[in-house]
Z-matrix of the N, CA and C atoms (Angstrom, degrees):
N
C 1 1.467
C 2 1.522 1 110.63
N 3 1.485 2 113.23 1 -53.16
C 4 1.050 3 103.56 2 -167.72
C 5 2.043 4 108.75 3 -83.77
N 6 1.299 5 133.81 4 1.35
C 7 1.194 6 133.23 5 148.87
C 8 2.045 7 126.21 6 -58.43
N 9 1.772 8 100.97 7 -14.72
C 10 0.843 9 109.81 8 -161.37
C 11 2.017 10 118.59 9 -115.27
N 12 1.349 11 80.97 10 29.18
C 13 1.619 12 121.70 11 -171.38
C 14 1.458 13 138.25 12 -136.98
N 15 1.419 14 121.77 13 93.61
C 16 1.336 15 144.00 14 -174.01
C 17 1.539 16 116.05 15 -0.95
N 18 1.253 17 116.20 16 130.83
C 19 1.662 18 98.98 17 164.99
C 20 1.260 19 133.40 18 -35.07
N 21 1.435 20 106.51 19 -52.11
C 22 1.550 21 138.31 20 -171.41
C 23 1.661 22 93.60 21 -54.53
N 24 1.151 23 125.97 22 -59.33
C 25 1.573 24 158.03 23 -175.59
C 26 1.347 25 95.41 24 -57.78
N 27 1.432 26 148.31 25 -56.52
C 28 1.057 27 141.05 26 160.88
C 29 1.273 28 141.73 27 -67.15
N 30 1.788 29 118.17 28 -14.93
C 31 1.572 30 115.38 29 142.00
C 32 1.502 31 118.46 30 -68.98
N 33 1.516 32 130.13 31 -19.22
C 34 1.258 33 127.64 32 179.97
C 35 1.469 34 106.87 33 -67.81
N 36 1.469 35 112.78 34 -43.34
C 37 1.391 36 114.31 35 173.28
C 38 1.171 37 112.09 36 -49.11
N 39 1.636 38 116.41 37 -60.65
C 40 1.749 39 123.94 38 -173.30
C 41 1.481 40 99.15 39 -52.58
N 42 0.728 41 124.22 40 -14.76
C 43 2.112 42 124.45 41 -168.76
C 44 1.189 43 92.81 42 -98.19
N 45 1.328 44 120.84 43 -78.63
C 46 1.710 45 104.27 44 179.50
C 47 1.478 46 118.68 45 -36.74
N 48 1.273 47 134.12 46 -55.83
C 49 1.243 48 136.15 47 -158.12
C 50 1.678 49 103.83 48 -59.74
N 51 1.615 50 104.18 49 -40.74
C 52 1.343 51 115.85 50 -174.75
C 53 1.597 52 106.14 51 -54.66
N 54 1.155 53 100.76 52 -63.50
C 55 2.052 54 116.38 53 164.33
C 56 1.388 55 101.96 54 -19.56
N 57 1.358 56 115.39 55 -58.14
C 58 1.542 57 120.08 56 -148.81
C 59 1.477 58 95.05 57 -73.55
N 60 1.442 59 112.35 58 -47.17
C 61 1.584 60 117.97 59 -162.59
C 62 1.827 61 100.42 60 -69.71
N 63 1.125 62 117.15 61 -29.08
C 64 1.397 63 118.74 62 170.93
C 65 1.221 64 121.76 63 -48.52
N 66 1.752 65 99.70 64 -44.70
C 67 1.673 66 113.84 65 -162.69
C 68 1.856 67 94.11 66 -82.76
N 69 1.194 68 101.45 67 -46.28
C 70 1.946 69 104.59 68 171.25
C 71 1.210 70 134.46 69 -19.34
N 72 1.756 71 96.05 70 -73.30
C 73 1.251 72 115.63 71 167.67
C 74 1.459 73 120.72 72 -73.95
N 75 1.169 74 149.77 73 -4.50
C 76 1.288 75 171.85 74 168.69
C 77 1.547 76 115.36 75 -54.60
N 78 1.928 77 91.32 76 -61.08
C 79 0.911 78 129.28 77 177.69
C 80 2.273 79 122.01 78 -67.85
N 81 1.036 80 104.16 79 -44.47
C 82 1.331 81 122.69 80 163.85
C 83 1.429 82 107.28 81 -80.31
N 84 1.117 83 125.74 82 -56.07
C 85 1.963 84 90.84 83 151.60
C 86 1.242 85 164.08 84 -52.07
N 87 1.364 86 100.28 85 -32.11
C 88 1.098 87 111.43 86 -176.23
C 89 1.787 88 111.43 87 -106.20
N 90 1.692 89 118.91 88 -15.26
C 91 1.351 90 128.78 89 -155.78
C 92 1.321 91 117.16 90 23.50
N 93 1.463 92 111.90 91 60.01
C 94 1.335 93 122.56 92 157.52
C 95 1.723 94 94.30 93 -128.88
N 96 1.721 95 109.27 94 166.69
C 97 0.957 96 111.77 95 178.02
C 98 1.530 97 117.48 96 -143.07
N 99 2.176 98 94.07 97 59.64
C 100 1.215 99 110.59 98 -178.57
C 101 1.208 100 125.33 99 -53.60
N 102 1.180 101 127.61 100 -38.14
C 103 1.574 102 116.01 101 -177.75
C 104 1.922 103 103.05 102 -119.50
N 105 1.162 104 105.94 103 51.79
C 106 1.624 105 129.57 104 -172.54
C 107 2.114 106 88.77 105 -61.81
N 108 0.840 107 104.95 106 -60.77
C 109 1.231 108 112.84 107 -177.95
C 110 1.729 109 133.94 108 -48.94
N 111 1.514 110 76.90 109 -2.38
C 112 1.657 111 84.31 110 173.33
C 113 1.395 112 104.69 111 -86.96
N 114 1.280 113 128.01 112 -11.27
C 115 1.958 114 122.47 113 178.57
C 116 1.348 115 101.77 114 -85.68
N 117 0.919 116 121.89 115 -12.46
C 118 1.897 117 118.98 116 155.11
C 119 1.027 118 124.69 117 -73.04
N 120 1.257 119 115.70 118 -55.11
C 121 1.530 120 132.09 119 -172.59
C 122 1.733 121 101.67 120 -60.20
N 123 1.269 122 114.96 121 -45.29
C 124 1.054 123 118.62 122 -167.03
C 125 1.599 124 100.34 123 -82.34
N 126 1.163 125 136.02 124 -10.70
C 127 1.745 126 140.46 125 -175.25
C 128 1.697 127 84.50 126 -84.47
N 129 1.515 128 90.35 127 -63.76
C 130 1.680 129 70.55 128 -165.33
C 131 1.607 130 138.98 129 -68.82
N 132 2.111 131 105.88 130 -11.69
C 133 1.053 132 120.58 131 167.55
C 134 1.627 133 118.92 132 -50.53
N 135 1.093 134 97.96 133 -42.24
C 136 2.133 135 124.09 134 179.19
C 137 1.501 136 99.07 135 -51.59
N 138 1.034 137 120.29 136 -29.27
C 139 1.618 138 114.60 137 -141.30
C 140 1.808 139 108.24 138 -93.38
N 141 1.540 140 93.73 139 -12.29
C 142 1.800 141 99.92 140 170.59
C 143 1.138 142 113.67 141 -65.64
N 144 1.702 143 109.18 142 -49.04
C 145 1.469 144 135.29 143 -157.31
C 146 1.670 145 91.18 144 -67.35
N 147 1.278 146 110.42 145 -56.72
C 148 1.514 147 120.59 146 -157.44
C 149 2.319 148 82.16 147 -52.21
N 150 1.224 149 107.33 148 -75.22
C 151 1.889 150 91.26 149 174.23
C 152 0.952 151 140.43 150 -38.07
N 153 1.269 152 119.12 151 -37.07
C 154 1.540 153 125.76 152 161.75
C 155 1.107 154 125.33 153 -62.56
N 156 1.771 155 128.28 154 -10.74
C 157 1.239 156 129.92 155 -168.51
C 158 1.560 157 92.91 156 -104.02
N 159 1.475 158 127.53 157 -32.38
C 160 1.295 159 134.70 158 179.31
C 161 1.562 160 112.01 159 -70.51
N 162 1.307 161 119.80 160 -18.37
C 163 1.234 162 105.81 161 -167.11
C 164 1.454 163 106.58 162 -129.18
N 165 2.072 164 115.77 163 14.35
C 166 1.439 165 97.94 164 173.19
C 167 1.577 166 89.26 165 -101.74
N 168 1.450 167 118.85 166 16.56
C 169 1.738 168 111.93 167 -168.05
C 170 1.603 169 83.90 168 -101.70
N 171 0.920 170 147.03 169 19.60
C 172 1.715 171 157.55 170 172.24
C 173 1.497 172 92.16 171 -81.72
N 174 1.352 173 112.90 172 154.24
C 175 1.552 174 136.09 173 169.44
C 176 1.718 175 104.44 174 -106.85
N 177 1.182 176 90.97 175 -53.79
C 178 2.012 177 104.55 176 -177.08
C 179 1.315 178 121.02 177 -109.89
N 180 1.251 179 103.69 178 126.06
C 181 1.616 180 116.39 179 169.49
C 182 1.374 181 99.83 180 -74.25
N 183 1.786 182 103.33 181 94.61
C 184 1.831 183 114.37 182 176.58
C 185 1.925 184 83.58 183 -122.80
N 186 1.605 185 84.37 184 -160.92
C 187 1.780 186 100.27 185 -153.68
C 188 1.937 187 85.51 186 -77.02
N 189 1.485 188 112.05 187 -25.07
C 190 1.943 189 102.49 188 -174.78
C 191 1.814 190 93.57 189 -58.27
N 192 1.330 191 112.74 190 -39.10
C 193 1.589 192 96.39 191 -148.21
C 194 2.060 193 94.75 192 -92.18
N 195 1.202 194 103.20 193 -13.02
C 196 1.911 195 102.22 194 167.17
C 197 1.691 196 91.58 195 -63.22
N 198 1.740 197 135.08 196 -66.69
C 199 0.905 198 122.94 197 -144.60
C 200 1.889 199 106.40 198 -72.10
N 201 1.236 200 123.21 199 -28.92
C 202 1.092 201 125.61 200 159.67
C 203 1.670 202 125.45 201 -50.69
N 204 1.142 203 105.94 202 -53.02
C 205 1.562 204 102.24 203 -177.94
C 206 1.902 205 110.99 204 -59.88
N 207 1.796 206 88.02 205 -38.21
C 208 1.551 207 96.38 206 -178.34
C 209 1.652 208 111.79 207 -62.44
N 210 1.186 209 120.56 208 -29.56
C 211 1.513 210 131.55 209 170.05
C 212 1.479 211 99.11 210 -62.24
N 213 1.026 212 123.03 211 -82.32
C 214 1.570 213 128.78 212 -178.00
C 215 1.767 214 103.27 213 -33.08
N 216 1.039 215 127.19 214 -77.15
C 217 1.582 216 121.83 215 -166.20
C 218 1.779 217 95.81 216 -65.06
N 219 0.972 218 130.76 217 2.74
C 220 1.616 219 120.39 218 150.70
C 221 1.359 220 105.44 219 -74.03
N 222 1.539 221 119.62 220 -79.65
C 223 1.531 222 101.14 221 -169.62
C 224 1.545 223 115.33 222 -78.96
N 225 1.488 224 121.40 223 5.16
C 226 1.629 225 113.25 224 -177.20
C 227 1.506 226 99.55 225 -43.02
N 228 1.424 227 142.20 226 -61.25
C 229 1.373 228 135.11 227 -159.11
C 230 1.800 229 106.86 228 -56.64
N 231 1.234 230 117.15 229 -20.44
C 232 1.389 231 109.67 230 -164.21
C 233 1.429 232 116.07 231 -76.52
N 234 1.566 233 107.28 232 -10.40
C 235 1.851 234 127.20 233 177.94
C 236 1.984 235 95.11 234 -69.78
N 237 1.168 236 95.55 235 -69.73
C 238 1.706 237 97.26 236 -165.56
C 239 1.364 238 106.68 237 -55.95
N 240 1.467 239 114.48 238 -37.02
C 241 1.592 240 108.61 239 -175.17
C 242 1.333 241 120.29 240 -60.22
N 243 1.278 242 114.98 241 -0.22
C 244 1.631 243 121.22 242 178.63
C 245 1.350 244 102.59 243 -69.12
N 246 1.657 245 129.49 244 -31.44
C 247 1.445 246 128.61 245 -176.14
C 248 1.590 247 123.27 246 -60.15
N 249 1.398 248 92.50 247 -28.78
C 250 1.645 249 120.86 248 163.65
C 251 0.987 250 114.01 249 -33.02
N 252 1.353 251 115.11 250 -70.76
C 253 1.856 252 142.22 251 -170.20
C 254 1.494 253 84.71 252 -45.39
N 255 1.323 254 152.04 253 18.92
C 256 1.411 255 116.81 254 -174.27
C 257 1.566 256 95.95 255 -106.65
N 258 1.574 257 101.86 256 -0.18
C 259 1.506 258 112.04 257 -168.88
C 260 1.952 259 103.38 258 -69.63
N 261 1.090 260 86.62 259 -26.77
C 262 2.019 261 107.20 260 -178.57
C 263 1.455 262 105.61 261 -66.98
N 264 1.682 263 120.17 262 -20.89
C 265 1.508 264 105.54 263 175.74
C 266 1.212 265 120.83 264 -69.61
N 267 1.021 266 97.01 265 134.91
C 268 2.132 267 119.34 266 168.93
C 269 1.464 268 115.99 267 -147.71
N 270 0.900 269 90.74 268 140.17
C 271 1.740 270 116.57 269 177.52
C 272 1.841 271 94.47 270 -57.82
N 273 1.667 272 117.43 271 108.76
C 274 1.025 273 106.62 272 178.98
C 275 1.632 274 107.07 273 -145.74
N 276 2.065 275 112.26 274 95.05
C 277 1.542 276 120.82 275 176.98
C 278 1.439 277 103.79 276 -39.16
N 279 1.526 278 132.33 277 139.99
C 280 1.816 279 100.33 278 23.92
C 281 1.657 280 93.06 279 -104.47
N 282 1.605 281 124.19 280 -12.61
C 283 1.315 282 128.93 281 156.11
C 284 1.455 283 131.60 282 -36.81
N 285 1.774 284 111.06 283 108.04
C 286 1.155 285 122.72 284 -179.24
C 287 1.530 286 116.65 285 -27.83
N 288 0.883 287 121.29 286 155.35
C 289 1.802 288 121.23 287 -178.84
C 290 1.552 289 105.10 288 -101.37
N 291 1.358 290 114.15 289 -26.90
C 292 1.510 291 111.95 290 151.45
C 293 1.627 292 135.47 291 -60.01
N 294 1.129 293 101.26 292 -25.02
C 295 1.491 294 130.43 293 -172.84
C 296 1.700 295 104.70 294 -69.44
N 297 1.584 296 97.57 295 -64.20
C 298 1.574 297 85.59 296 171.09
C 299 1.259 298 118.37 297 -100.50
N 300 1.288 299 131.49 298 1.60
C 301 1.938 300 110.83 299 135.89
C 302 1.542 301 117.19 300 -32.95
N 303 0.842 302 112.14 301 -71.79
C 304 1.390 303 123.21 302 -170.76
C 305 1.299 304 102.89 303 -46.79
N 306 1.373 305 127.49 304 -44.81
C 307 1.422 306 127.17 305 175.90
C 308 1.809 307 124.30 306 -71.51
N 309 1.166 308 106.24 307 -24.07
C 310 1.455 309 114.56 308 177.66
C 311 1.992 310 104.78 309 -103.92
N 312 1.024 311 102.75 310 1.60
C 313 1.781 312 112.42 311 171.31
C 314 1.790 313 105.77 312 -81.77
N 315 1.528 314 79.22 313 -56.57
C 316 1.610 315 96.32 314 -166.45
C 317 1.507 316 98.86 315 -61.74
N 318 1.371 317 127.74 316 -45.69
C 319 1.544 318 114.77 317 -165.28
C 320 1.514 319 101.00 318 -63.29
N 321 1.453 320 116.19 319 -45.41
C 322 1.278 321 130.02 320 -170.02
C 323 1.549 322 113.24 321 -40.95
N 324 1.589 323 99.65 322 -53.26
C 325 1.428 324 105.11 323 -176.93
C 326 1.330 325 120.81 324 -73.94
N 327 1.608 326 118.08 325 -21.81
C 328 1.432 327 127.93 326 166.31
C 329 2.105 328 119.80 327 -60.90
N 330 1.285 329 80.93 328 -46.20
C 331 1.675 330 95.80 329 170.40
C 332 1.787 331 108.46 330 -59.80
N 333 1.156 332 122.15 331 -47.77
C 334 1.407 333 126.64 332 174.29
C 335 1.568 334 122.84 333 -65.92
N 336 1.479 335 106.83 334 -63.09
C 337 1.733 336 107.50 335 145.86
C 338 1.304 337 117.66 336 -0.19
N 339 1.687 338 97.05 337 -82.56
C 340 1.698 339 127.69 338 -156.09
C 341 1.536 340 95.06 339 -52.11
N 342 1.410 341 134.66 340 -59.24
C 343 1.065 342 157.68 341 150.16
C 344 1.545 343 109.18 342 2.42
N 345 1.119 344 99.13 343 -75.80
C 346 1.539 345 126.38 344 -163.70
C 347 1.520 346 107.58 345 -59.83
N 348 1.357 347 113.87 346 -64.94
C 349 1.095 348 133.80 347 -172.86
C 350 1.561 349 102.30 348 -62.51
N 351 0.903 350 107.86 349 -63.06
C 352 2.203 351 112.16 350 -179.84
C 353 1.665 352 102.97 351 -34.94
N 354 1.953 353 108.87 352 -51.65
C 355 1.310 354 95.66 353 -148.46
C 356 1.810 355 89.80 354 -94.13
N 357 1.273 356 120.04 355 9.14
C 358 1.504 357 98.82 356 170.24
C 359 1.723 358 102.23 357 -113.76
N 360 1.463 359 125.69 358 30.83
C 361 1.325 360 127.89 359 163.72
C 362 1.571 361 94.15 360 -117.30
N 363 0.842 362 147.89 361 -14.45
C 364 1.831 363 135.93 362 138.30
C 365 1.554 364 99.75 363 -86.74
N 366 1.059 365 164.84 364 -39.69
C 367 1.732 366 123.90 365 171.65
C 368 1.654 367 99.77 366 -52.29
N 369 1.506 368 129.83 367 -51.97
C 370 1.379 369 97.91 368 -176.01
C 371 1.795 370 124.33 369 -84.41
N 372 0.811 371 105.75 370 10.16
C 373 1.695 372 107.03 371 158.63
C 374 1.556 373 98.04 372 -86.17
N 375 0.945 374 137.21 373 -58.55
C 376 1.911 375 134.77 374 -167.36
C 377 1.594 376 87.08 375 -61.65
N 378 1.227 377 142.29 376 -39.13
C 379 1.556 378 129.93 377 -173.70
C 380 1.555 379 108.25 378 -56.02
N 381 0.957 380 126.60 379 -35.96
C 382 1.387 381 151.04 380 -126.73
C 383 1.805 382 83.21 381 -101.20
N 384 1.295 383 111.07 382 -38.98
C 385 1.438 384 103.93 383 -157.20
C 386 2.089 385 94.68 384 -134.71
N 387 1.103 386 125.57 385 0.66
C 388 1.359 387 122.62 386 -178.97
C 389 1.552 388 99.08 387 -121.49
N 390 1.352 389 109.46 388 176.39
C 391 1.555 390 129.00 389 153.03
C 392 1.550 391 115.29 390 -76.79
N 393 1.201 392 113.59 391 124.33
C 394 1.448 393 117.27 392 171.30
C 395 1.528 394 118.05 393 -11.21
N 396 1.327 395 111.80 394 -54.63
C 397 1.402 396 122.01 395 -133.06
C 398 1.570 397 86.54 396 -96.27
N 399 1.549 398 129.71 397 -20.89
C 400 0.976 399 134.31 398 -171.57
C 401 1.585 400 105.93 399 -90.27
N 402 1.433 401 104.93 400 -19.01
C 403 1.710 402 112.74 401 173.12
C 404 1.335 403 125.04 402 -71.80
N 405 1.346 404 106.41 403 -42.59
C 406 1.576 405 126.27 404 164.61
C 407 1.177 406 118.63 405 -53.20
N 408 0.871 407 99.08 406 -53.63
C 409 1.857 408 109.28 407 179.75
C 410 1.566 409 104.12 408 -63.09
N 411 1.225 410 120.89 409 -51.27
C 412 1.613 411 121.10 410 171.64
C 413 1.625 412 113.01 411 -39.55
N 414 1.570 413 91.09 412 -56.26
C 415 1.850 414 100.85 413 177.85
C 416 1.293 415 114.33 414 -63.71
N 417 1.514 416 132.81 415 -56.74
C 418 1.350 417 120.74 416 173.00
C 419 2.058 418 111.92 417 -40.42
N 420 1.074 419 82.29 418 -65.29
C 421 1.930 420 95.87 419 -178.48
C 422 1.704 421 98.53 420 -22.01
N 423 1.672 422 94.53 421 -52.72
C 424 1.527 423 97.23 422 -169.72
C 425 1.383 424 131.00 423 -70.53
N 426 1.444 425 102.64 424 -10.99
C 427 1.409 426 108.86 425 172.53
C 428 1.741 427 112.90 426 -78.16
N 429 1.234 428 104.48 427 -43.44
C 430 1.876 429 105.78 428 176.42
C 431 1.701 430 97.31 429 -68.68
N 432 0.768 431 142.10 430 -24.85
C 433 1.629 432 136.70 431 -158.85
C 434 1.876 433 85.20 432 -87.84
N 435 1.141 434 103.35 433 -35.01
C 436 2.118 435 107.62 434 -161.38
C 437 1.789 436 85.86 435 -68.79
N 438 1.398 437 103.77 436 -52.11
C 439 1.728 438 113.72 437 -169.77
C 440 1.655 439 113.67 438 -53.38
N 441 1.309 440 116.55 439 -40.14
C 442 1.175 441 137.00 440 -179.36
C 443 1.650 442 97.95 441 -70.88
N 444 1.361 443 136.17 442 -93.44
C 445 1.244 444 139.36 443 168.86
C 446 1.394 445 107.99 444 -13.55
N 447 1.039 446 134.53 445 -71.14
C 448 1.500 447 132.27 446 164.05
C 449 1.291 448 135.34 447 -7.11
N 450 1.711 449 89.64 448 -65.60
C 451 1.575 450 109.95 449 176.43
C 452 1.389 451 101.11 450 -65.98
N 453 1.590 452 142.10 451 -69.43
C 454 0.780 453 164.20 452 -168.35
C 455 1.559 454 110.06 453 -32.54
N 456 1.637 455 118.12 454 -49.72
C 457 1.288 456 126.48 455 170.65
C 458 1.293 457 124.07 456 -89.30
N 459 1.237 458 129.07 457 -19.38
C 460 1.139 459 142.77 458 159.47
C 461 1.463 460 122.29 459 -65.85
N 462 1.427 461 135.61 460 -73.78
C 463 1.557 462 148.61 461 124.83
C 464 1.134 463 127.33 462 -26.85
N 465 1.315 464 133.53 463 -39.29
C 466 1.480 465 124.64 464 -163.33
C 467 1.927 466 96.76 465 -113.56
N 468 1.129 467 112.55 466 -17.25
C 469 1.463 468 136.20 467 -167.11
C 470 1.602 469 104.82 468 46.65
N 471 1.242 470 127.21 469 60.93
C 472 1.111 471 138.33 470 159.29
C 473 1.360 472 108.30 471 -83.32
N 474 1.277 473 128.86 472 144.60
C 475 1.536 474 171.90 473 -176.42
C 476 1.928 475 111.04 474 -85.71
N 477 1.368 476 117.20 475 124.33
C 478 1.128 477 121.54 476 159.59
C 479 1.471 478 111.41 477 -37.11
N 480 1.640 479 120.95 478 -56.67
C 481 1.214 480 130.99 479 -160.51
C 482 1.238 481 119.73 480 -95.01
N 483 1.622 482 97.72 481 6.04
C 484 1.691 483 105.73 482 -176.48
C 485 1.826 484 90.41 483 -73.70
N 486 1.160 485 130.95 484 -30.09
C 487 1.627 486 127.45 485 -176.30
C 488 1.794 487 106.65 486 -49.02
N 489 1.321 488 104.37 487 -27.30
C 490 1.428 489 114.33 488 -162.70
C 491 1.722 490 104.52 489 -90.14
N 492 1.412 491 94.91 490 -66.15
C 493 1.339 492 94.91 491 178.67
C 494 1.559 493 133.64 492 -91.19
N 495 0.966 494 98.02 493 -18.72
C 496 1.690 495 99.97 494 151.71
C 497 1.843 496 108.47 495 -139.39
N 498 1.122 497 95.40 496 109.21
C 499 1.920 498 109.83 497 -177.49
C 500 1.314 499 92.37 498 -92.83
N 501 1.375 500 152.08 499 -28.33
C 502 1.375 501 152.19 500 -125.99
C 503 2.216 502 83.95 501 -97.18
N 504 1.566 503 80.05 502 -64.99
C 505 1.849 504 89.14 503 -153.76
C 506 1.991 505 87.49 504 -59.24
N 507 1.364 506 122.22 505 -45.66
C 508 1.246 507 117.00 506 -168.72
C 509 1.705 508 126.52 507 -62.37
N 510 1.767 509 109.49 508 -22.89
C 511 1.247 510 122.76 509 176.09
C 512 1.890 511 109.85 510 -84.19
N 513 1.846 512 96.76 511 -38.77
C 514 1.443 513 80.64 512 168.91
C 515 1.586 514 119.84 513 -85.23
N 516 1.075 515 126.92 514 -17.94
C 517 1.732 516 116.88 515 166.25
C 518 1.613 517 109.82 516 -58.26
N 519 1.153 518 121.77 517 -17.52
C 520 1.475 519 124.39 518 177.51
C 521 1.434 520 121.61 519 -77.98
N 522 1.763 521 94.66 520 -45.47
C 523 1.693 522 98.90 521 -179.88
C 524 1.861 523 100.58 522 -58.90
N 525 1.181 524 85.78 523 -37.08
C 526 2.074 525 81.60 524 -166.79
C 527 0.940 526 95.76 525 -43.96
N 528 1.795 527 131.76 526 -62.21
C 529 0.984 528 149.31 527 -71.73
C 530 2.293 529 72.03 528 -121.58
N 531 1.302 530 112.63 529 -37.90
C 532 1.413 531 121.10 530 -165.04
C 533 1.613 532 88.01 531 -98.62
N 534 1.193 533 134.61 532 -97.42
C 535 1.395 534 136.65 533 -167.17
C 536 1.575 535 121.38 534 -44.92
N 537 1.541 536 107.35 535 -0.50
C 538 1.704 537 116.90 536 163.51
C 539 1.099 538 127.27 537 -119.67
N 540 1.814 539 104.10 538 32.24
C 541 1.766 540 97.79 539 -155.46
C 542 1.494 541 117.79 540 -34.58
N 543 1.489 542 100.88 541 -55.14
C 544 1.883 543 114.78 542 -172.46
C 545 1.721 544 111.15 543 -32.41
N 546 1.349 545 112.66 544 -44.00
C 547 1.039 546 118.17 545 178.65
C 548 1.528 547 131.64 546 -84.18
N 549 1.454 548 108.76 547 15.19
C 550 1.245 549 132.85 548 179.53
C 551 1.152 550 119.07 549 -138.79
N 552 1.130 551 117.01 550 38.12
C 553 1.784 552 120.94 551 -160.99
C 554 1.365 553 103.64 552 -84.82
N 555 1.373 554 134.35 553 -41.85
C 556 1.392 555 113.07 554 148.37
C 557 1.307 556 162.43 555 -5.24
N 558 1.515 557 72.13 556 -62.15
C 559 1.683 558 91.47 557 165.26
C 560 1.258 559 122.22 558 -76.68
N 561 1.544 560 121.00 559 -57.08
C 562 1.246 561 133.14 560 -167.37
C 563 1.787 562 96.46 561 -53.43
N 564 1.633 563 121.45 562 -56.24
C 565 1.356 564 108.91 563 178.58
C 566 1.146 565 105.91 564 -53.16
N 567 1.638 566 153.02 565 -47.14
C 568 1.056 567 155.56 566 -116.82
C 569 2.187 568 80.17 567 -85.18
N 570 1.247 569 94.65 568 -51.95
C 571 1.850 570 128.05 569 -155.51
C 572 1.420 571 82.11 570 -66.12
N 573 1.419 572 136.37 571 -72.74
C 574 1.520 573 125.45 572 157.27
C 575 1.190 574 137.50 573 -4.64
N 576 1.133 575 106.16 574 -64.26
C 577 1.655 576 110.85 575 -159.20
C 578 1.175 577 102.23 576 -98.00
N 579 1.687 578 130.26 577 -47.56
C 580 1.711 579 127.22 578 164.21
C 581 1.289 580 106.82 579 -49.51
N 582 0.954 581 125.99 580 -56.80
C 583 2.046 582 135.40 581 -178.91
C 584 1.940 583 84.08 582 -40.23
N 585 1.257 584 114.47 583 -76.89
C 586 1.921 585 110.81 584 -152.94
C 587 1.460 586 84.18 585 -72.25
N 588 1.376 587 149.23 586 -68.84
C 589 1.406 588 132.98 587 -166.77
C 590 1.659 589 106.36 588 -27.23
N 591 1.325 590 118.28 589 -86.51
C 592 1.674 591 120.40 590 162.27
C 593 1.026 592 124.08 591 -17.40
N 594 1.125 593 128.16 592 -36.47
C 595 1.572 594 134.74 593 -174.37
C 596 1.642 595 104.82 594 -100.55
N 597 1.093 596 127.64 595 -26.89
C 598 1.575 597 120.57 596 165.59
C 599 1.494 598 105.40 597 -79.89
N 600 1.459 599 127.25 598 -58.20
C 601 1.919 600 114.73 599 156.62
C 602 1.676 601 98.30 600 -20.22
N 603 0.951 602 123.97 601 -98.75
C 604 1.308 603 150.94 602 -161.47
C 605 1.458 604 111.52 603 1.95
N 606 2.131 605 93.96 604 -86.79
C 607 1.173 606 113.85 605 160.91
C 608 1.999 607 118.00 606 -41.35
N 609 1.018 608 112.69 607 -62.53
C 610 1.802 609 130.00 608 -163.20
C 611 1.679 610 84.69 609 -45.15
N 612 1.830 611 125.63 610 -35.28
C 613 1.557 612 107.85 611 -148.82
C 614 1.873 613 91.05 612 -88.81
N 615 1.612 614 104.48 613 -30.92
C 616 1.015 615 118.52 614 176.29
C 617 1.884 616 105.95 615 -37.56
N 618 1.035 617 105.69 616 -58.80
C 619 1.583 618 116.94 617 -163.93
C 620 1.740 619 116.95 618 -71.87
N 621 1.333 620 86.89 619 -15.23
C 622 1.721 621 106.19 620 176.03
C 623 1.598 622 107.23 621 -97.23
N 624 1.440 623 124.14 622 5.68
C 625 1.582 624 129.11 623 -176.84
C 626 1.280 625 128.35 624 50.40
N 627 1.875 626 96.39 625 43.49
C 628 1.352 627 86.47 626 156.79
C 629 1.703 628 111.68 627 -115.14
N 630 0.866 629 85.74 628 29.43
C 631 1.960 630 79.96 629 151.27
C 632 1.702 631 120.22 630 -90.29
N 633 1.069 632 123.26 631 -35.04
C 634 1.288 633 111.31 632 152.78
C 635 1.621 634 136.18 633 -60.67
N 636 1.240 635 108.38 634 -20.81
C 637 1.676 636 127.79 635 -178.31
C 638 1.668 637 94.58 636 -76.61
N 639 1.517 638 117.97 637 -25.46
C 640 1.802 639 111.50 638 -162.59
C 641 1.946 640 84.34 639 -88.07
N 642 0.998 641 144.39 640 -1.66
C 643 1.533 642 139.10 641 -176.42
C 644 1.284 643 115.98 642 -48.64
N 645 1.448 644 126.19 643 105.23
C 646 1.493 645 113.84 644 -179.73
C 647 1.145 646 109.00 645 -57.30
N 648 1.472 647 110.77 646 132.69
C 649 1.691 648 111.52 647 163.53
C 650 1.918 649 106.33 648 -92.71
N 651 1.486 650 99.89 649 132.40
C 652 1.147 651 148.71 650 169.53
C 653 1.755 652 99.46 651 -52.53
């Protein structure tokens, strides 16, 4: 498995693992399990990437690789929302205050990574089978949809799987959420400015070549 996974893909691993060993030892010192919640966050951050890797090894855009992408833009928001978690820092004795910077940096940057990498291993599967211009537009789209999801789980504490198991309460918090903008202005900036922040990362890593470094190896 792990021969069968990108360079790029294998410092993300070394970064997560590093995360983990942070939270470990943290954890065996102190026997609390204050930031316990980062081995979730981080399962479910994985879980875009893990679709995106399944569906740029596809030849044909058939109904397997719709239900994949459709899997992926469910949990795509759950990668960036790791930046969130920085809201959880506090100054907490007898643990260095450097100590868990470093630990709420590192998840942060893993959550963004995860992000990055997923949604530019579906722009190049959609290349493969769209017009450019129709790809871009997918990717921008995807940055306000990432901004939105964000807010949504963070603030509203909605669930990836709340779409599944309850679509009712999640489609009507949405209609409000569109036909009341005024009354949601929060959000919508919130959906703004995370959406173009992400999307300037995005592009900037683009231009530094690592969109070729995210290439599943075969």
């Amino acid at each position: 498995m792990i021969k069968n996974i990108s360079p790029l893909e294998r410092m993300l691993l070394v970064s997560i693992l590093f995360n983990m060993l942070l939270l470990l030892v943290r954890v065996y010192f102190t026997k609390e399990l204050t930031y316990g919640f980062y081995i979730w966050n981080t399962f479910l951050a994985v879980l875009p990437l893990l679709f995106s890797r399944a569906l740029f090894k596809l030849d044909k855009c058939n109904f397997k690789a719709i239900v994949l992408m459709a899997c992926w833009l469910l949990f795509f928001p759950n990668a960036p929302y790791m930046i969130t978690d920085l809201f959880h820092y506090v100054k907490e004795p007898p643990v260095p205050q450097w100590y868990d910077l470093l630990l709420v940096i590192t998840g942060a940057w893993n959550g963004l990574l995860l992000g990055i990498v997923s949604l530019m291993q579906i722009e190049q599967f959609l290349s493969r089978h769209l017009k450019m211009i129709w790809v871009k537009t997918i990717v921008i789209i995807s940055f306000g949809l990432c901004g939105y999801g964000v807010y949504i789980g963070r603030f509203l504490r909605f669930n990836s799987w709340d779409i599944v198991i309850n679509p009712v309460m999640v489609l009507s918090a949405s209609a409000h959420h569109i036909f009341q903008p005024f009354e949601n202005i929060r959000l919508w900036a919130f959906t703004l400015l995370f959406g173009t922040m992400f999307g300037i990362i995005y592009f900037t890593l683009q231009q530094l070549g690592i969109k070729k470094q995210a290439d599943v190896t075969y």
